[in-house]
N, C-alpha and C positions, 0 to 999 in steps of 0.2 A: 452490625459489622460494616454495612453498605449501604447505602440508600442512594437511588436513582430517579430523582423525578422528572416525571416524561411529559412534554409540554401537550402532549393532544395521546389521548385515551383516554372511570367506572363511575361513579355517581357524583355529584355535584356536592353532597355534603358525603362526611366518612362512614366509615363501619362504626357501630357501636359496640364494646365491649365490656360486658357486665363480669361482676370479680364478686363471689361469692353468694350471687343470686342479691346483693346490696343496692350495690352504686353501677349503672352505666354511664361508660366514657366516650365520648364520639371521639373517632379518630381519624385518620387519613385511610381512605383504601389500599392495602397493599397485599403484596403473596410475598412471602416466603422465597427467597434465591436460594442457589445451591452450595452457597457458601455461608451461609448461616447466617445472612442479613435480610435485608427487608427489601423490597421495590413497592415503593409509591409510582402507583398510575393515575394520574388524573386524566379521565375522558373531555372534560368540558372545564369552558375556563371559572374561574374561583374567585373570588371578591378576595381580594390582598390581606386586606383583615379578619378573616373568616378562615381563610387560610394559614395565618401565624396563629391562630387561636386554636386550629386544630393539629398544627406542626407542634407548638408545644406540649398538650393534652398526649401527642402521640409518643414524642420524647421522652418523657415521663412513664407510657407504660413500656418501652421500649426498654424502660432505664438507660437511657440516654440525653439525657434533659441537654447537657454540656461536649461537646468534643469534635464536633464533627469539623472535619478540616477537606476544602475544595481538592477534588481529584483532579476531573474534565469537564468539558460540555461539549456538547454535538448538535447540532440544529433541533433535534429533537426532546432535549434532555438534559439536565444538568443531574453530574454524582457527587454525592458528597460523602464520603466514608470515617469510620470511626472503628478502629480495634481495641474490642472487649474484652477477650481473656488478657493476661496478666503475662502475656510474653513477646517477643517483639514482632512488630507489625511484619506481615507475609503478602499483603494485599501487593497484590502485582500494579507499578507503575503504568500511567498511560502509554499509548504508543510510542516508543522509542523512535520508529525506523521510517524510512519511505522509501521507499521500491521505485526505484527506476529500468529503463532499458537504455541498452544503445544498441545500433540495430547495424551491422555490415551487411549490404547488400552486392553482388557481384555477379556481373554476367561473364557470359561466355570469351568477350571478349578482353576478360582481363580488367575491369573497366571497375569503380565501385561509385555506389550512390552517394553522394554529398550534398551538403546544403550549406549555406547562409544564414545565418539570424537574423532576424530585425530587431531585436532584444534579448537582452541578457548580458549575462558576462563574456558572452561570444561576440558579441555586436559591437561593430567599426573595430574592429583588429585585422581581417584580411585572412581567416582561419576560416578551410574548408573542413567543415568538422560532419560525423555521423548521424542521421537522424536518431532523436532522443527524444524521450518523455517518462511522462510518470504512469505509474498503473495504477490505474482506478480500485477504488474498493470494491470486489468479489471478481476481481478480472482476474484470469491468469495469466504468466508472463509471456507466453508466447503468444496468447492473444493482443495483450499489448504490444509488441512489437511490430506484430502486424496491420494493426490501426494505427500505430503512431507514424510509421513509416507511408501507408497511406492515405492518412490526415496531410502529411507532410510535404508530401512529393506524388501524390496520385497513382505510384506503381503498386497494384499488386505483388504479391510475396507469396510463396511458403516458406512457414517455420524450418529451419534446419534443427539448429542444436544452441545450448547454450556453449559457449567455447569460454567461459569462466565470469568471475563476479568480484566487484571491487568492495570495499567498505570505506567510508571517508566518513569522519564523525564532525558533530559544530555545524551543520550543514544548515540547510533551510529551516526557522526558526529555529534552531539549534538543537535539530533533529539530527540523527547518522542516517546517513544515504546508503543503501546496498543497490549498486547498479550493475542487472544482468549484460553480458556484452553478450551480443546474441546473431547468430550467422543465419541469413533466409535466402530462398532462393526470388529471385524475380520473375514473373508470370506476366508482366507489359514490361513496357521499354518507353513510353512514351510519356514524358514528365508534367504534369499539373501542380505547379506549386502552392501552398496554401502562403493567399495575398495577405492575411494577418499577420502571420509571425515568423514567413521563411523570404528573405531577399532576393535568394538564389539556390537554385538546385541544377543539378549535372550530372552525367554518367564521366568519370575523372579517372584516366589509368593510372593505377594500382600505384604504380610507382611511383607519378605523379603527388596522387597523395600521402603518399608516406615520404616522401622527402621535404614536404612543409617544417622548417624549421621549428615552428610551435610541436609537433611530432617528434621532431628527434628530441626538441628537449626536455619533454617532458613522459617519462618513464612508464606512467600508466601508458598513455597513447602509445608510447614504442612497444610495450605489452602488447596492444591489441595490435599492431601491426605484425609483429611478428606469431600470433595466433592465425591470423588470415596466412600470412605465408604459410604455415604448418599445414593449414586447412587443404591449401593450391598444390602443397607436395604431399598431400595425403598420408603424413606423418602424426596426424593431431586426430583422436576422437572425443567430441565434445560428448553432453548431456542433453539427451533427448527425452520431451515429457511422455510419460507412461502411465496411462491412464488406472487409478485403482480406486477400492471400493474401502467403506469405513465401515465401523461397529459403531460407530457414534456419530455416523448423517449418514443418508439417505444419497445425497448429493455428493458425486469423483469428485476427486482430488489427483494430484500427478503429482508422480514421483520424479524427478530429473537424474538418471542416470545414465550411464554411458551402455548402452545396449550390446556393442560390440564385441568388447572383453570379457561381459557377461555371456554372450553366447559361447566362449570361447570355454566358460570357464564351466559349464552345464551342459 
């Protein structure tokens, strides 16, 4: 149904498989996945030749000789999948999405964190925009915000809440973007910008930044502007992570809800 071969992991040549006490077949090392296909793991590297001579022998007892059509690859591994029963293919698509943050940061004095670019499509426009980044794989969103924002500008943060989430599709490699908009508090005040990829960074009042014309005219950004106002007149509760437990890892996961109204409502 599946096969994943994994550029570094079991024996140098394959398992052998004897069919009726007759004929044994060498074939590629693999286990059984939980979706009814196969994973090839190769530990060590394989002589090219040696390896199409046992990828076909494996094909074959696979009953798969013909079909497999490219999914992904990942530094580690290339998939190649193939749907064998007789109905229409269910294999789930690679990654659609990339997880983003954008991070409001606000002191006490009404003030909020800003920065510059030195690249992007932010760069040479004259646009005081929010620090932003991407979330890493196995990171979670508030952890990212908090490293991206200190990556960015050197201020320590705590997580507030998420105060909502955009979707824009066609995006980076023509991925959809889901980008958390995410309210922290400040824990320094004193700015180190990072010399790679930020021009300038500022503590910028409130109103300052939200009257940037790129702001007003564009609807997402007057969105998150007018969330922080909600925020300042404590008419807005966002989604805070809550930490929980699974039947299927070992390892939290969090849940993003709004804790308040749930109190309200228990």
């Amino acid at each position: 149904e599946l096969m994943s071969v994994a550029a570094s992991p079991a024996l140098p040549l394959g398992d052998h498989l004897c069919e009726n006490g007759f004929e044994c077949v060498e074939i590629l090392p693999f286990t059984n996945d939980a979706h009814g296909g196969v994973i090839v793991d190769l530990k060590d590297p394989m002589d090219p030749e040696i390896f199409a001579t046992l990828l076909k022998s494996s094909l074959l007892q696979w009953k798969k000789q013909e079909g497999f059509w490219y999914h992904h690859a990942e530094p580690s591994y290339v998939m190649l999948v193939y749907w064998i029963p007789k109905t229409g293919c269910t294999i789930p698509p690679n990654a659609s999405h990339r997880v983003r943050i954008a991070a409001t940061v606000l002191n006490d004095k009404k003030e909020m964190l800003v920065v510059k670019e030195k690249r992007g499509k932010f760069h040479g426009i004259g646009v005081w925009k929010l620090p932003t980044g991407v979330v890493d794989a196995g990171e979670e969103i508030f952890e990212a915000a908090i490293r991206e924002v200190k990556e960015e500008t050197g201020i320590d943060t705590e997580f507030v809440e998420v105060l909502g989430f955009r979707q824009e599709h066609n995006s980076f490699f023509g991925k959809s973007d889901l980008t958390f908009i995410c309210m922290l508090r400040p824990l320094s005040f004193d700015i180190k910008r990072q010399e790679l990829e930020i021009e300038a960074a500022q503590w910028m009042p409130f109103e300052e930044y939200a009257a940037q014309p790129f702001n007003q005219k564009h609807e997402s950004f007057k969105y998150t502007i007018e969330l922080c106002i909600a925020k300042m007149e404590r008419v807005y509760t966002g989604l805070c992570p809550i930490p929980v437990s699974s039947f299927f890892s070992k390892d939290l996961s969090y849940v993003y809800l709004n804790t308040k109204d749930l109190d309200k409502s228990s």
